[in-house]
MARTITI-816935 format. One record per residue: x, y, z of N, C-alpha, C in turn. Coordinates in Angstrom, 3 decimals. Example, Ala and Ser with C-alpha at 12.3 -4.5 7.8 and 13.67 -1.06 7.14 Angstrom:
% MARTITI-816935
13.190,-5.690,7.800,12.300,-4.500,7.800,13.200,-3.300,7.800
12.850,-2.250,7.080,13.670,-1.060,7.140,12.900,0.030,7.870
This chain:
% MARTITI-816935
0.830,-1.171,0.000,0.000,0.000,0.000,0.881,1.244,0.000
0.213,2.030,-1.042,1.102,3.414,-0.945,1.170,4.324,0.247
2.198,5.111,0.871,2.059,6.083,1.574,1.941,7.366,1.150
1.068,8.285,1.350,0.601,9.356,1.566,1.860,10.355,1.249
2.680,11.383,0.536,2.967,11.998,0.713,3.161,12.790,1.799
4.178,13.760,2.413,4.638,14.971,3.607,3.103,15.447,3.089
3.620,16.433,1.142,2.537,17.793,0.888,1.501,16.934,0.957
0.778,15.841,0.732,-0.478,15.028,0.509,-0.985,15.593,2.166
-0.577,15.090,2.912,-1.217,14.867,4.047,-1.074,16.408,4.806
0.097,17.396,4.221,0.104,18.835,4.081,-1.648,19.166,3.781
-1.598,19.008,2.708,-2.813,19.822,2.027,-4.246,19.246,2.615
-4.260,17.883,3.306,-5.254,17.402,3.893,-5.540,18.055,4.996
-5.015,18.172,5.902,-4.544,19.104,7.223,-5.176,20.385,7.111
-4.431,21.703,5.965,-5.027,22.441,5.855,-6.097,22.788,5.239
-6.801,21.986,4.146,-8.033,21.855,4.345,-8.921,21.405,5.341
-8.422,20.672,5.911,-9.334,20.505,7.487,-9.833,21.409,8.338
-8.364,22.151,8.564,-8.688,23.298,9.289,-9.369,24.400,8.759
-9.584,24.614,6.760,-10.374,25.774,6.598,-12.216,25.288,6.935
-12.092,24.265,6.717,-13.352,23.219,7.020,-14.234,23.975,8.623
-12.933,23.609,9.239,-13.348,23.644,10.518,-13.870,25.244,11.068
-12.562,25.842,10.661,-12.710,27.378,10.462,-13.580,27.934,10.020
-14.657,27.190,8.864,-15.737,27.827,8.255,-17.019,27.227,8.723
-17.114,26.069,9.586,-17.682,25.885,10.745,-17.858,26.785,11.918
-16.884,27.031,12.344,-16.964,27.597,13.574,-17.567,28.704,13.396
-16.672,29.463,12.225,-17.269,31.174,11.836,-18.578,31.357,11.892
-19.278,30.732,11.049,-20.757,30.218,10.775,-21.403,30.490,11.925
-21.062,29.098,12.896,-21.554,29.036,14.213,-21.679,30.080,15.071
-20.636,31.184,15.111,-20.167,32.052,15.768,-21.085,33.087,15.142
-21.480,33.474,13.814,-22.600,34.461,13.947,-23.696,34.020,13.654
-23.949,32.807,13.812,-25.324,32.483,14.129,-25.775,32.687,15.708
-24.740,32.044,16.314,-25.130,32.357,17.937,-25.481,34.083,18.039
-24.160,35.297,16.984,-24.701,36.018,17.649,-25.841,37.013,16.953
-26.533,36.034,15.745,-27.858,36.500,15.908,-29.189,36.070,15.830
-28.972,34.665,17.060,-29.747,33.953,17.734,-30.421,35.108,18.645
-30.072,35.837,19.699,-31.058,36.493,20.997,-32.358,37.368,19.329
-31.465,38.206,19.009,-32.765,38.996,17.542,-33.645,38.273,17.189
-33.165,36.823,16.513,-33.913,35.950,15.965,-35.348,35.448,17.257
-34.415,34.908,18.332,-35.615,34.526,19.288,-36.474,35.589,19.836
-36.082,37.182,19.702,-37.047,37.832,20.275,-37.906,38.305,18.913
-38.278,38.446,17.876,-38.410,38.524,17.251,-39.803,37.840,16.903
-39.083,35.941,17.126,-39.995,35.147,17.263,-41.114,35.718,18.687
-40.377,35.916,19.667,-41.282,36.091,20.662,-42.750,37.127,20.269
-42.429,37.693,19.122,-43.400,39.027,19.464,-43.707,39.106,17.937
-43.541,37.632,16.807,-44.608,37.836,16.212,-45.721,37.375,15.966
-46.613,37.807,15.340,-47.886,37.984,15.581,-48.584,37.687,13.892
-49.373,36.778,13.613,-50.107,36.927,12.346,-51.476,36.599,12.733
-52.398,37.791,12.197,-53.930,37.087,11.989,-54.099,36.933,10.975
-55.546,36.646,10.792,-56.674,36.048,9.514,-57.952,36.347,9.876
-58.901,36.697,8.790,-59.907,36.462,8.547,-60.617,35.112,8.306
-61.792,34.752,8.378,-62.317,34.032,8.013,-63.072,34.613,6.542
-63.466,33.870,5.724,-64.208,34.479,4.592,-65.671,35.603,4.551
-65.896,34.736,5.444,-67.259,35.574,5.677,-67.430,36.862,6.134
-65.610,37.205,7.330,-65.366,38.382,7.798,-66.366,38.506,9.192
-66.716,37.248,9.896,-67.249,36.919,10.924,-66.114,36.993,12.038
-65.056,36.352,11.955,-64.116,35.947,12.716,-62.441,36.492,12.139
-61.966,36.635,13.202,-60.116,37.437,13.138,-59.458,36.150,13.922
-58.808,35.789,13.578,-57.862,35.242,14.493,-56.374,35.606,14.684
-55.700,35.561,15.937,-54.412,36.405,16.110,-53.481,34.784,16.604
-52.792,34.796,16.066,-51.572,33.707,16.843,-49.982,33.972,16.818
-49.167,33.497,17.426,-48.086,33.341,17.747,-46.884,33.376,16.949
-45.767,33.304,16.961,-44.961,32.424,15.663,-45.124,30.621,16.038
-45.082,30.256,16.880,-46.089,29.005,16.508,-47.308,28.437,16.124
-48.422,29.572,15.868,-49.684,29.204,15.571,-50.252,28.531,16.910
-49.750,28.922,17.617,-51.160,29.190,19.287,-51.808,30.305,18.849
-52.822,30.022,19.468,-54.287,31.670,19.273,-53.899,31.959,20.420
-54.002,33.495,20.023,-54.005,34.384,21.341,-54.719,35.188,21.012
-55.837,35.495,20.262,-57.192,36.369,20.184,-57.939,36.010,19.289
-59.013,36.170,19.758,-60.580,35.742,18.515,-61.147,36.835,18.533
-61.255,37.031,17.308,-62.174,38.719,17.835,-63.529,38.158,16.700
-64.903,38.351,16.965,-65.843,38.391,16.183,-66.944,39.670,15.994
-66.859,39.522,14.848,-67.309,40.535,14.016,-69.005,41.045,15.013
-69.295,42.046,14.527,-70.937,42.125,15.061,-71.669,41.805,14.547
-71.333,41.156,13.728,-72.933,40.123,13.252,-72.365,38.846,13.308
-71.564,38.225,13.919,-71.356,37.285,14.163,-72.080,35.527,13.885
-73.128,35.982,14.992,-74.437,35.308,15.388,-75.375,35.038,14.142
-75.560,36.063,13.671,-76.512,36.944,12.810,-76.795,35.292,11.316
-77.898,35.077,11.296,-77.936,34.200,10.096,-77.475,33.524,10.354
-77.085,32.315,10.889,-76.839,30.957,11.254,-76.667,30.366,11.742
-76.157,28.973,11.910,-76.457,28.244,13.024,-74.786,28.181,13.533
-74.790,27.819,14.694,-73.510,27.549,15.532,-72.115,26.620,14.856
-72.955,25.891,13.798,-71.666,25.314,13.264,-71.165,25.747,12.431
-71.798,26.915,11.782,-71.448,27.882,10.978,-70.274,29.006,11.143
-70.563,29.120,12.079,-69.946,30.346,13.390,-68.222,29.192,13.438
-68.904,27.913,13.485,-67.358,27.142,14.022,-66.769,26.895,12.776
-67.180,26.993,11.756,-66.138,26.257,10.491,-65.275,27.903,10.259
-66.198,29.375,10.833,-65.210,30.514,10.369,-64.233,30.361,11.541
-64.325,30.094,12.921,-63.451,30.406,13.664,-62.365,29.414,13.420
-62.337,28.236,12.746,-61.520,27.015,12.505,-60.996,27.375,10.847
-61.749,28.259,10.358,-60.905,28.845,9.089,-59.922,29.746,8.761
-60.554,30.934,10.128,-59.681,31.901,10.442,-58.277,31.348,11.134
-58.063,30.512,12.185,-56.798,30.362,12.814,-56.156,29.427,11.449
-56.884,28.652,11.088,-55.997,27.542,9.891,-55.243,28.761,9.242
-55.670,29.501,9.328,-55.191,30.676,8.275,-54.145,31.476,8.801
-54.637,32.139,9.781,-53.894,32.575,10.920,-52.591,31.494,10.882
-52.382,30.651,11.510,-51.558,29.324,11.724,-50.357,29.019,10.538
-51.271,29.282,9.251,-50.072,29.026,8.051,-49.526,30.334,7.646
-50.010,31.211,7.996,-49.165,32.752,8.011,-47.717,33.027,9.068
-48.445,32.382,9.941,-47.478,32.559,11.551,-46.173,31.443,10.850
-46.916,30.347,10.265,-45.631,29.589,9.683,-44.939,30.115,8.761
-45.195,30.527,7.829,-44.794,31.939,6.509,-43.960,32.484,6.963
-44.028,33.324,8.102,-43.576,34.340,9.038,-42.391,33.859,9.733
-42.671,32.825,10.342,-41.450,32.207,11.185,-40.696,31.753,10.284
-40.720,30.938,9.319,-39.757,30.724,8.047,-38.766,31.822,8.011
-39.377,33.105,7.444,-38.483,34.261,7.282,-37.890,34.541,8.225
-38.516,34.871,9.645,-37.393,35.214,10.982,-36.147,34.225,10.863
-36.648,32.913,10.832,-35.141,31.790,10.904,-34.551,31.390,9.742
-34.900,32.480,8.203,-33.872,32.277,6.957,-32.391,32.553,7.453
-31.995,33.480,8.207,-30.639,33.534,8.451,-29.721,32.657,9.011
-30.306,31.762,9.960,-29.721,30.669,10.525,-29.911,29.287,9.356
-30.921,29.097,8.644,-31.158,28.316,7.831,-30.443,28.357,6.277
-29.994,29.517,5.905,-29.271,29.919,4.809,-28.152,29.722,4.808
-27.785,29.881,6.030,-25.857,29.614,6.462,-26.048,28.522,6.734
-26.615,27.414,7.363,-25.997,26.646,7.654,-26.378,25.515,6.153
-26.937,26.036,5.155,-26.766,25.564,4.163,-25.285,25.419,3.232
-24.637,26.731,3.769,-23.704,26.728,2.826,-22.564,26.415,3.803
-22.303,26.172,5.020,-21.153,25.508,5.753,-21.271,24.164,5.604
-19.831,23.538,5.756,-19.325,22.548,5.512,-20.484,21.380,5.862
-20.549,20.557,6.127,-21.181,18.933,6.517,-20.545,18.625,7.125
-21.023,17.334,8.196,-20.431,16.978,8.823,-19.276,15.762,8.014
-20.306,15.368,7.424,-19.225,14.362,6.498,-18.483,14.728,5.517
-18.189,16.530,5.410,-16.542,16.804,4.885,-15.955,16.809,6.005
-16.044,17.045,7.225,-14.937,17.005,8.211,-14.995,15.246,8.831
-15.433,14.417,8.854,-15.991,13.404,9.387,-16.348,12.496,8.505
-15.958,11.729,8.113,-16.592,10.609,6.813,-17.373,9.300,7.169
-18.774,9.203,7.336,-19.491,8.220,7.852,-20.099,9.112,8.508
-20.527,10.303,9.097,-21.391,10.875,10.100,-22.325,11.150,9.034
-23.348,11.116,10.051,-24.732,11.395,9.177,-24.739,13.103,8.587
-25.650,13.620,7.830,-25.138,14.787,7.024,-26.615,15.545,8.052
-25.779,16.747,7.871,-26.667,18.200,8.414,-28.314,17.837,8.176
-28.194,18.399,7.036,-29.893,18.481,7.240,-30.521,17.115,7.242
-29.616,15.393,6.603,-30.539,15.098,7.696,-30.978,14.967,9.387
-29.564,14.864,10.469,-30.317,15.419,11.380,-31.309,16.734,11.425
-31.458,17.544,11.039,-32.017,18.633,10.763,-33.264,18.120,10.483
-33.813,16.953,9.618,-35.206,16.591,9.419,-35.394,15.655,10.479
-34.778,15.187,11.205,-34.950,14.267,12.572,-35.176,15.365,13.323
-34.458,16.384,13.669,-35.011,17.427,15.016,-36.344,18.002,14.821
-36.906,18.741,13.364,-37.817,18.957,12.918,-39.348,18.130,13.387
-38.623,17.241,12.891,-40.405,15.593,13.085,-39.994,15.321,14.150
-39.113,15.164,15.529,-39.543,15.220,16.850,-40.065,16.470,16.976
-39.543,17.586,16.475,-40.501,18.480,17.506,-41.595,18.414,17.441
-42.117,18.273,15.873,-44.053,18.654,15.507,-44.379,17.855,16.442
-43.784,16.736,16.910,-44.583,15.780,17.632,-44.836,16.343,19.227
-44.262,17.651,19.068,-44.036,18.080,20.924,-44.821,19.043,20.570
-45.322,19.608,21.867,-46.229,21.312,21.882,-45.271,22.567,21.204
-45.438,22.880,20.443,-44.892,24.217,19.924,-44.268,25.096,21.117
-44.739,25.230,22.023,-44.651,26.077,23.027,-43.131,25.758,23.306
-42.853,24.629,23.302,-41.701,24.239,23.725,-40.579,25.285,23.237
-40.752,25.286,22.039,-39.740,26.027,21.137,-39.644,27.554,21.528
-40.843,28.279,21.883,-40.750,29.598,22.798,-40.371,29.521,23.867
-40.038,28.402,24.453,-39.162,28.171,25.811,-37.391,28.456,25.550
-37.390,28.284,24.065,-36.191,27.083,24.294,-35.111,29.046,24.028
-35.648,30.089,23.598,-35.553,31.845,23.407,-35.311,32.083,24.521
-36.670,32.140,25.242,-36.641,32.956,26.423,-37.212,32.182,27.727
-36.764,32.620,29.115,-36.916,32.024,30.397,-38.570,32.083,30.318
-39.042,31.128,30.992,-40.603,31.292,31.379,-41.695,32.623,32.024
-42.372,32.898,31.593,-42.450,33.897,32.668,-44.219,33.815,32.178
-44.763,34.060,34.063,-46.269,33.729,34.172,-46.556,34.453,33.838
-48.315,34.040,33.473,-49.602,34.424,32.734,-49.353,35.773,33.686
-50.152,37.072,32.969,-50.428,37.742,33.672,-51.723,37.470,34.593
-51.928,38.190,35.560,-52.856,37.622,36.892,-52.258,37.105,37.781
-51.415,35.817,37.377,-51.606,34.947,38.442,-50.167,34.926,39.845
């Protein structure tokens, strides 16, 4: 078996280290504009209409409701399940906006870490970025959203209580 060249294993080396170097960099301004990104998330906000213009809905960057507002004729002309397919139209709506929305807040962290290295240029056999990235993703949906507004900022109680 052949051996490797001094420059061979030269030039392996320092490509490693620009590897690594363009890792870290990456990392290093993503962390520092992680706090923007999470407050950001904290405080946005998308509503919707329903069609009829019966119902508003307000939610989160996770698509929790945090206001229903209904119109004044609300009531007016129909029956109660009527009333429920706008308030279940409005947040669906509401909900895929807030997702729209949060997309864009986290393009900056999601854009870079597109274009830094893999793990398997520094590492050969490790599984590659985005797919862990689609493993962290499908555990979370499977958890309360809320979680993820934890994960920004410290807890802090309902007002009232």
């Amino acid at each position: 078996m052949e051996q490797p060249s001094l420059d061979h294993l030269q030039a392996a080396n320092d490509e490693m280290k620009r590897l690594v170097d363009t890792l870290l960099d990456g990392l290093d301004q993503r962390a520092a504009d992680l706090p923007g990104i999470c407050d950001r998330l904290a405080t946005s906000r998308s509503s919707a209409w329903s069609a009829d213009r019966r119902v508003e809905v307000t939610v989160d960057a996770y698509g929790i409701v945090l206001d229903v507002r209904l119109a004044d004729n609300a009531f007016e002309g129909g029956r109660p399940e009527r009333l429920a397919r706008s308030i279940k139209e409005a947040a669906v709506a509401a909900a895929r906006a807030a997702h729209r929305r949060r997309d864009e807040i986290l393009a900056p962290i999601t854009e870079t870490t597109a274009v830094l290295p893999d793990l398997t240029d520094l590492f050969p056999g490790m599984p590659r970025l985005p797919d862990i990235r689609r493993i962290v993703q499908a555990a979370t949906r499977t958890r309360s959203d809320t979680a993820a507004d934890t994960a920004c900022s410290p807890a802090q109680d309902e007002p009232g209580q």
